[in-house]
VEXDREN-2710 file (C-alpha; in Angstrom, 1 decimal):
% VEXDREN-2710
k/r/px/py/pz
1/UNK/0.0/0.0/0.0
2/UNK/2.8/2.5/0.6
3/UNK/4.6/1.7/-1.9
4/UNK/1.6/2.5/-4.8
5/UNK/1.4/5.7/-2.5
6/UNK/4.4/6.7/-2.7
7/UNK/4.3/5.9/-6.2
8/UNK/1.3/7.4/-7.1
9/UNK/3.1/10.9/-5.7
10/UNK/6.4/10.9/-7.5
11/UNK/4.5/10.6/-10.7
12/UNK/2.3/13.7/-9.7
13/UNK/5.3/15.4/-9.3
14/UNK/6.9/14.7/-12.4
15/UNK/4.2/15.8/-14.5
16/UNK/4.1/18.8/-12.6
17/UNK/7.0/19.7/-13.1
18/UNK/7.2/18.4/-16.8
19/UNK/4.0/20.6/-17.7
20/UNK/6.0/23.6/-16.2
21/UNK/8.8/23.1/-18.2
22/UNK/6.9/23.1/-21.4
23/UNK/5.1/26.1/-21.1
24/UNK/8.4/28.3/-20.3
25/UNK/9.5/28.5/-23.9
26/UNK/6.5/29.1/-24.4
27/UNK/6.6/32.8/-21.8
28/UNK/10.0/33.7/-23.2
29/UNK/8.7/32.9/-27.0
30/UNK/6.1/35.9/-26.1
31/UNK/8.8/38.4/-24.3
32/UNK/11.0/38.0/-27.8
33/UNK/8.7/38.2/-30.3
34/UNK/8.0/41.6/-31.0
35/UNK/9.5/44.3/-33.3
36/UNK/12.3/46.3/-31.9
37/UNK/11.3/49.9/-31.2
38/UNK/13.5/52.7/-32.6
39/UNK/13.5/56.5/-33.2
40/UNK/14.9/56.8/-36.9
41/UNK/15.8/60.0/-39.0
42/UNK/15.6/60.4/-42.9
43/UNK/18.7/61.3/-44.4
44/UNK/18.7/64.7/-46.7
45/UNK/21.3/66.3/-48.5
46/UNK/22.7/70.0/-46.9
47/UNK/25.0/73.1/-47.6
48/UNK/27.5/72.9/-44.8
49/UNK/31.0/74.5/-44.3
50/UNK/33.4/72.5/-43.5
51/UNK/35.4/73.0/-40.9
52/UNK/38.2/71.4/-39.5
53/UNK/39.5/71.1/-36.3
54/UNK/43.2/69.9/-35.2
55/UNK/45.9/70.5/-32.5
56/UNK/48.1/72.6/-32.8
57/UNK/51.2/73.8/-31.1
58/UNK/52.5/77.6/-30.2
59/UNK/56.1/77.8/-31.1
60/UNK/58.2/81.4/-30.5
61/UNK/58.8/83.3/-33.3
62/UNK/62.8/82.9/-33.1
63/UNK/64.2/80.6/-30.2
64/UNK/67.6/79.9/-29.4
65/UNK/69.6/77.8/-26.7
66/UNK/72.8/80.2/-25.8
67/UNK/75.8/77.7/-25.1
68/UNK/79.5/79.2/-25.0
69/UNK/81.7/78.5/-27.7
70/UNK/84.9/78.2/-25.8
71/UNK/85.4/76.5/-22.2
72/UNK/86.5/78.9/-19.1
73/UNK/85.3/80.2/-16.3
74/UNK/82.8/83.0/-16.6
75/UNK/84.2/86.0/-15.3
76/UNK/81.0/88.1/-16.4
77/UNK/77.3/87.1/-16.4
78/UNK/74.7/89.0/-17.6
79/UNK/71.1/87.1/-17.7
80/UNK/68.2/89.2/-16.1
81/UNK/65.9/86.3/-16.2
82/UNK/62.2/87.1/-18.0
83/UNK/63.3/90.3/-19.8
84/UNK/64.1/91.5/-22.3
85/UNK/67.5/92.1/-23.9
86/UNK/68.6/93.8/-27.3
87/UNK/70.8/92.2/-29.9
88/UNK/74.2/92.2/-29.5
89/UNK/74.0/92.3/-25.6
90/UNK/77.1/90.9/-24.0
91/UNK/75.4/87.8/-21.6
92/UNK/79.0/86.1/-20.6
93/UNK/82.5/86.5/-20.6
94/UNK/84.9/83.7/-20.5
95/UNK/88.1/84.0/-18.7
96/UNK/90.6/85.0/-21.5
97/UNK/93.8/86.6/-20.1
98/UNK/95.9/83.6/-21.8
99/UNK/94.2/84.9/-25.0
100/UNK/94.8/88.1/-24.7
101/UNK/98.7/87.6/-23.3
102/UNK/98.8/85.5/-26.9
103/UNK/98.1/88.4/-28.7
104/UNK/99.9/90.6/-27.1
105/UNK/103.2/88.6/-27.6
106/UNK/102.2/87.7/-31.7
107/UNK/101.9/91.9/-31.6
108/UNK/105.4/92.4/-30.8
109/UNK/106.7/89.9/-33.1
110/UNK/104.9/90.8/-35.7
111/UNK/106.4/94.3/-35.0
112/UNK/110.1/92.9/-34.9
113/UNK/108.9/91.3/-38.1
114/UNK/108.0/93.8/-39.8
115/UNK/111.3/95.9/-38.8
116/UNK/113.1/93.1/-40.3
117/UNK/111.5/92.8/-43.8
118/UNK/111.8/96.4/-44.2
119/UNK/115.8/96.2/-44.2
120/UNK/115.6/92.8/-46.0
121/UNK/113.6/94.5/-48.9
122/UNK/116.2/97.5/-48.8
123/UNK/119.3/94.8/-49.1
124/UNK/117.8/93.1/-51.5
125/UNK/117.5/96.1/-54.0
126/UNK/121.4/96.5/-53.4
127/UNK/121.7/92.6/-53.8
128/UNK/122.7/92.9/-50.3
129/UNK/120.7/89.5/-49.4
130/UNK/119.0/86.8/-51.7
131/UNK/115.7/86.7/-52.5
132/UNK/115.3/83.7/-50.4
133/UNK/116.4/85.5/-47.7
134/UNK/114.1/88.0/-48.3
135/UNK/111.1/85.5/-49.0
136/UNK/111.9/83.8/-45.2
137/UNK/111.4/87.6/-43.8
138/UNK/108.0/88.0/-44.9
139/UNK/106.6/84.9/-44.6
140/UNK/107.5/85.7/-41.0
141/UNK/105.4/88.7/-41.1
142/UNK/102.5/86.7/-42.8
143/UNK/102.9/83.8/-40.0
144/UNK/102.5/86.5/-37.5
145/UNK/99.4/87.8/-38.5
146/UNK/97.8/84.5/-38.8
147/UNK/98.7/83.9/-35.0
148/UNK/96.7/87.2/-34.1
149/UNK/93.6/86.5/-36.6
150/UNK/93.2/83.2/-34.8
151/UNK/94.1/84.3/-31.3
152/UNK/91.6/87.3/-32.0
153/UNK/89.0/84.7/-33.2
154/UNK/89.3/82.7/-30.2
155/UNK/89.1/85.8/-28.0
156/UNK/85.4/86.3/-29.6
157/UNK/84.3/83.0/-29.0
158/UNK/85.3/84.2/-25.2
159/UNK/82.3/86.6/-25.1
160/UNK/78.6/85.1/-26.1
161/UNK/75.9/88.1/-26.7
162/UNK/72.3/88.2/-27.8
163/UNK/71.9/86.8/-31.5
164/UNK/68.4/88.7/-31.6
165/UNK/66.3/91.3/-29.4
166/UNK/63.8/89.0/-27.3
167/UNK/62.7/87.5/-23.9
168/UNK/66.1/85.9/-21.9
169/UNK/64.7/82.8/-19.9
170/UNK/65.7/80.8/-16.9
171/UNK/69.8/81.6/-15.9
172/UNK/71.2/77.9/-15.4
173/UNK/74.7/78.8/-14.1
174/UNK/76.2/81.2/-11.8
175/UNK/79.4/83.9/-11.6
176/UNK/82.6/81.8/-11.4
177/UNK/81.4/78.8/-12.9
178/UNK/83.5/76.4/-15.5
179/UNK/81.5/76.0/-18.7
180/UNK/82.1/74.2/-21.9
181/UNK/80.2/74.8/-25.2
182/UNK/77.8/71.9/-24.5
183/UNK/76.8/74.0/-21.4
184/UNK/73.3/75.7/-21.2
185/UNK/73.4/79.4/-20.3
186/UNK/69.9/80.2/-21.0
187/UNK/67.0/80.1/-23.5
188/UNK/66.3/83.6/-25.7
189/UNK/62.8/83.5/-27.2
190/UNK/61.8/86.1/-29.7
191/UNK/57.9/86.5/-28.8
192/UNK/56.8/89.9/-30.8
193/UNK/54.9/87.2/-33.1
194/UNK/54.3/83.7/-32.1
195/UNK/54.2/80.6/-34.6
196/UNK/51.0/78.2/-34.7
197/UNK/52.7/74.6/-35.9
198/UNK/49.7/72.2/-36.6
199/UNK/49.1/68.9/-39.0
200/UNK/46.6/68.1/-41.5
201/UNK/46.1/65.0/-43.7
202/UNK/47.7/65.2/-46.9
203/UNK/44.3/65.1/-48.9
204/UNK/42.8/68.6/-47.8
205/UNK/46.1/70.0/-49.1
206/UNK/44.8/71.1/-52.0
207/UNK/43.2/74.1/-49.9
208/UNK/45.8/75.3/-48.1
209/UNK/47.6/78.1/-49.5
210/UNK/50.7/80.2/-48.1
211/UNK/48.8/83.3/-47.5
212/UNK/45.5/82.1/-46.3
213/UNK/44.1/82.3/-42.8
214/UNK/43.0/79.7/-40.1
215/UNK/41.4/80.1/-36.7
216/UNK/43.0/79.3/-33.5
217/UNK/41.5/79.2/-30.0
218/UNK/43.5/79.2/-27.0
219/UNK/41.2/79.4/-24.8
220/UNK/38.8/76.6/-24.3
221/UNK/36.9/77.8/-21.6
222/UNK/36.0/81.9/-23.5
223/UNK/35.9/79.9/-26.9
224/UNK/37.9/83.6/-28.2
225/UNK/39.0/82.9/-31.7
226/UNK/41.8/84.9/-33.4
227/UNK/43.4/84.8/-37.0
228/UNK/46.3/83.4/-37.9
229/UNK/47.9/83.3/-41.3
230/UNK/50.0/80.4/-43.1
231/UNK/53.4/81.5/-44.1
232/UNK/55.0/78.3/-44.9
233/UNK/53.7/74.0/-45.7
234/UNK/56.2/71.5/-45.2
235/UNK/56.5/69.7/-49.2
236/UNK/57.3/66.5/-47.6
237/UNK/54.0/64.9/-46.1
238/UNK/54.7/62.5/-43.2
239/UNK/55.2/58.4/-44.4
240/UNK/53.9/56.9/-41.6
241/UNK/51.1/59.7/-40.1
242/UNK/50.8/60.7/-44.3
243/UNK/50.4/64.3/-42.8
244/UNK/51.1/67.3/-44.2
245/UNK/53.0/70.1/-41.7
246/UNK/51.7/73.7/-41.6
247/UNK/52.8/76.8/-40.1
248/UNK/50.8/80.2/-39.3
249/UNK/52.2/83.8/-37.9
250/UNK/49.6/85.0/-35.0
251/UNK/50.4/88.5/-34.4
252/UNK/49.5/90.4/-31.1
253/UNK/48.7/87.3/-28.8
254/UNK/50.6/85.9/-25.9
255/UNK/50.1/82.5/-25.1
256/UNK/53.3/80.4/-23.9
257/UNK/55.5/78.8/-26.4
258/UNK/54.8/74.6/-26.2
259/UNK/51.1/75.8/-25.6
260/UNK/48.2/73.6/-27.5
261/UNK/45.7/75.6/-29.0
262/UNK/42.8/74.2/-31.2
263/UNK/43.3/75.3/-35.4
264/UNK/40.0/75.3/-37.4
265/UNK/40.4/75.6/-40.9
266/UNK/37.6/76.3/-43.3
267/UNK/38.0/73.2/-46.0
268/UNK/34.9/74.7/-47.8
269/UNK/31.0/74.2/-48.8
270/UNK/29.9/70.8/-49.3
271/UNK/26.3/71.7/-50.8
272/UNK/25.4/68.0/-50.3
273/UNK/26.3/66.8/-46.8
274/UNK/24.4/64.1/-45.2
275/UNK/24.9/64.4/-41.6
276/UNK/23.8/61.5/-39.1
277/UNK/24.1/61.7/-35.3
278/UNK/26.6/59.9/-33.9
279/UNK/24.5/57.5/-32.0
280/UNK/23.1/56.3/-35.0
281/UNK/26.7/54.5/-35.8
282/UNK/26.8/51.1/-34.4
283/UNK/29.6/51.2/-31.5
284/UNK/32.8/49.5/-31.9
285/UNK/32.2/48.5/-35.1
286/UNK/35.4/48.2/-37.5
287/UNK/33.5/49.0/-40.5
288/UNK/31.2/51.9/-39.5
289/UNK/28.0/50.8/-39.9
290/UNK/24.4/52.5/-39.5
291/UNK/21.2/50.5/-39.1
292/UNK/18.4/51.4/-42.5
293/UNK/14.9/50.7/-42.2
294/UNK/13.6/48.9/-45.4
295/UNK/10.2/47.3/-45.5
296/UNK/10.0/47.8/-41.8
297/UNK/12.8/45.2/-41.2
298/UNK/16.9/46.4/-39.8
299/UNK/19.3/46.7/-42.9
300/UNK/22.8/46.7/-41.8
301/UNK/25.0/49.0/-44.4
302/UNK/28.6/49.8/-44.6
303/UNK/29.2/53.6/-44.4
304/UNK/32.2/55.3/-45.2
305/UNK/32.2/59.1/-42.8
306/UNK/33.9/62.2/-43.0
307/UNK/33.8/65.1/-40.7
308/UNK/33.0/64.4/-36.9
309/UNK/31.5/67.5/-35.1
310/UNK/29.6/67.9/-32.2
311/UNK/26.7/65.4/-32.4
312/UNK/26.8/64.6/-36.1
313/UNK/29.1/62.7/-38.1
314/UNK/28.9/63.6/-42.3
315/UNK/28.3/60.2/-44.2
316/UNK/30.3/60.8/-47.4
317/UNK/28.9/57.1/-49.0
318/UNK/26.4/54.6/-47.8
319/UNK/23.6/56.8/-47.4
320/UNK/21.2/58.4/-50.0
321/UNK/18.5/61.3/-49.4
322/UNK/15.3/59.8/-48.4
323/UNK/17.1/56.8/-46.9
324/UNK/15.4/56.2/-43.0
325/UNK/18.3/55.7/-40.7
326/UNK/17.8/54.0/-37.1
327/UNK/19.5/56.5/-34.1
328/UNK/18.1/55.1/-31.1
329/UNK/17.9/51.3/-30.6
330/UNK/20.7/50.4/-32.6
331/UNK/22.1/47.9/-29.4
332/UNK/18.4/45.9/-29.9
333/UNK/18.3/45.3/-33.6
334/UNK/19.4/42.5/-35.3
335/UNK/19.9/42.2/-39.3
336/UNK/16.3/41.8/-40.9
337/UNK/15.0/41.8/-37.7
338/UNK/11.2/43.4/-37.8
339/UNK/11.4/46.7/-36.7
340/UNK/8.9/49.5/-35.1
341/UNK/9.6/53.0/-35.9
342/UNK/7.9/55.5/-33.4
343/UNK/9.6/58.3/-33.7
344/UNK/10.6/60.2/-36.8
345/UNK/13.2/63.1/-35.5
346/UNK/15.1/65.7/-37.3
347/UNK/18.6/66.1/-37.0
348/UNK/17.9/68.7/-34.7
349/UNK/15.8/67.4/-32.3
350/UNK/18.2/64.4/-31.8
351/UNK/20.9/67.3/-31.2
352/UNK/18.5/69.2/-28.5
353/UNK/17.8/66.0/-27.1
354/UNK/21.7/65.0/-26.6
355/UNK/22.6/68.8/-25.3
356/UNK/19.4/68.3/-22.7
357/UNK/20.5/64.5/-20.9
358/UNK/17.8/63.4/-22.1
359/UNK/17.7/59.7/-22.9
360/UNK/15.7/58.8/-26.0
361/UNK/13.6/55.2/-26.0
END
């Protein structure tokens, strides 16, 4: 008798728990079913300048590192740290009494010299002496002036002064010390008018022209914007970045040479743009691609994209005019995957709705 109970129970609870089992798939079949819902945009064509934006770096007009050119201990240093100094201002003196004792001592025998070719060229008109005689007497006098010409030049390489007028940096010795020409006195800078150093990629080089004018804002925080103009493009673009180097003149500024500044240069009017927001690009995705609704199902497309500005990225192939492009929902669809559009946006409504927080579902 027990046993057919306890028979009789376990086979309850089998199909109790079979019957449960079944209709499971059945719930989750339900939950899955359904289109995905998604806020889409359709694509048009626009006029839109194009701007560029890039780093770039300030560099000082003229900048120089002032090493001596001969090794000695300074006897004279003259480096008022943060002004400015004039050209030709004497900044050190090297010890050069050896120097000077050289030429002193080449003087006199170039004197003696001198004295002695004089009365050889008088003997020699007599035929008193030779004429090799005479030749050894001024080769003397030549040799003699060589010694003072390179004992003067030497004696100049004792004193270092300003190259240009500018702004003397940072002094990095003191009175007294033993320098050698790989030692740093100081940096001069030359800041009347700073340099803007910045990199583009070699295929907007066709609208860069020595001359022309870019923006450049220092200041991310005021957003202030101030003119610059090109004076020189490197010929050679970069192999490995395949960049080309510019360089613009911004006059009556004062940021700090090394500096980054933003460079926006105006690459023209595209007169048909299509401009999507960045959401609606499919994240971490090597090839770029945007979700299209066609016949109310998800159609995955390759995009190729130009331009990234603040929300919107421009779509240079992949997308046509009239084309209706997923934004929101992207992470739920799957490819021909039945989709429910319930929102049709502009592009600047998805904009308002990124600047406001607000999440779109």
């Amino acid at each position: 008798m027990n046993k057919q109970i306890n028979l009789g129970f376990s086979l309850f609870i089998f199909l109790f728990f079979f019957s449960a089992c079944k209709r499971k798939p059945d719930i989750a079949q339900k939950k899955t079913s359904g289109p995905t819902l998604v806020d889409a945009l359709i694509a048009s064509a626009r006029s839109m300048t194009n701007t560029v934006e890039v780093n770039g770096t300030v560099v000082a007009n003229e900048f120089v590192e002032l090493h001596p050119e001969a090794s000695g201990r300074i006897t004279y240093l003259n480096v008022p740290e943060g002004r400015r100094i004039e050209a030709g201002t004497v900044i050190v003196r090297i010890n050069d009494a050896d120097l000077q004792a050289q030429v002193e001592k080449s003087k006199v025998q170039l004197d003696l010299a001198q004295k002695t070719e004089e009365r050889n060229k008088q003997l020699l008109a007599v035929n008193g002496i030779n004429q090799s005689d005479y030749d050894a007497s001024l080769n003397a006098v030549s040799g003699f002036k060589a010694d003072i010409a390179y004992n003067q030049a030497l004696l100049d390489k004792t004193i270092l002064k300003a190259p240009f007028t500018g702004i003397i940096g940072l002094r990095q010795v003191s009175l007294g010390a033993y320098v050698s020409p790989s030692t740093l006195i100081a940096n001069l800078l030359q800041l009347d008018r700073l340099k803007i150093d910045f990199t583009l990629p070699e295929s907007y080089g066709a609208i860069l022209k020595v001359g022309g004018t870019v923006e450049v804002e220092m200041d991310a925080s005021s957003h202030t914007r101030k003119k610059a103009r090109i004076i020189a493009i490197e010929p050679q673009v970069n192999q490995s970045t395949r960049n080309l180097t510019v360089r613009a003149i911004l006059e009556n500024s004062n940021p700090n040479p090394g500096a980054f500044v933003k460079v926006y240069v105006n690459a023209g009017v595209d007169k048909n743009a299509i401009l999507v927001p960045t959401n609606s690009l499919i994240p971490d995705d090597k090839n770029n691609q945007v979700i299209l609704v066609k016949n109310g199902r998800a159609s995955f497309v390759n995009v190729t994209t130009g331009l990234v500005l603040a929300n919107n990225v421009v779509v240079t192939k992949g997308i046509n005019p009239g084309d209706t492009v997923v934004v929101t929902g992207v992470l739920f669809a799957r490819p021909k995957a039945e989709l429910n559009v319930r929102n049709i946006r502009t592009l600047e409504e998805f904009a308002a709705l990124n600047n406001n927080g607000a999440n779109v579902k």
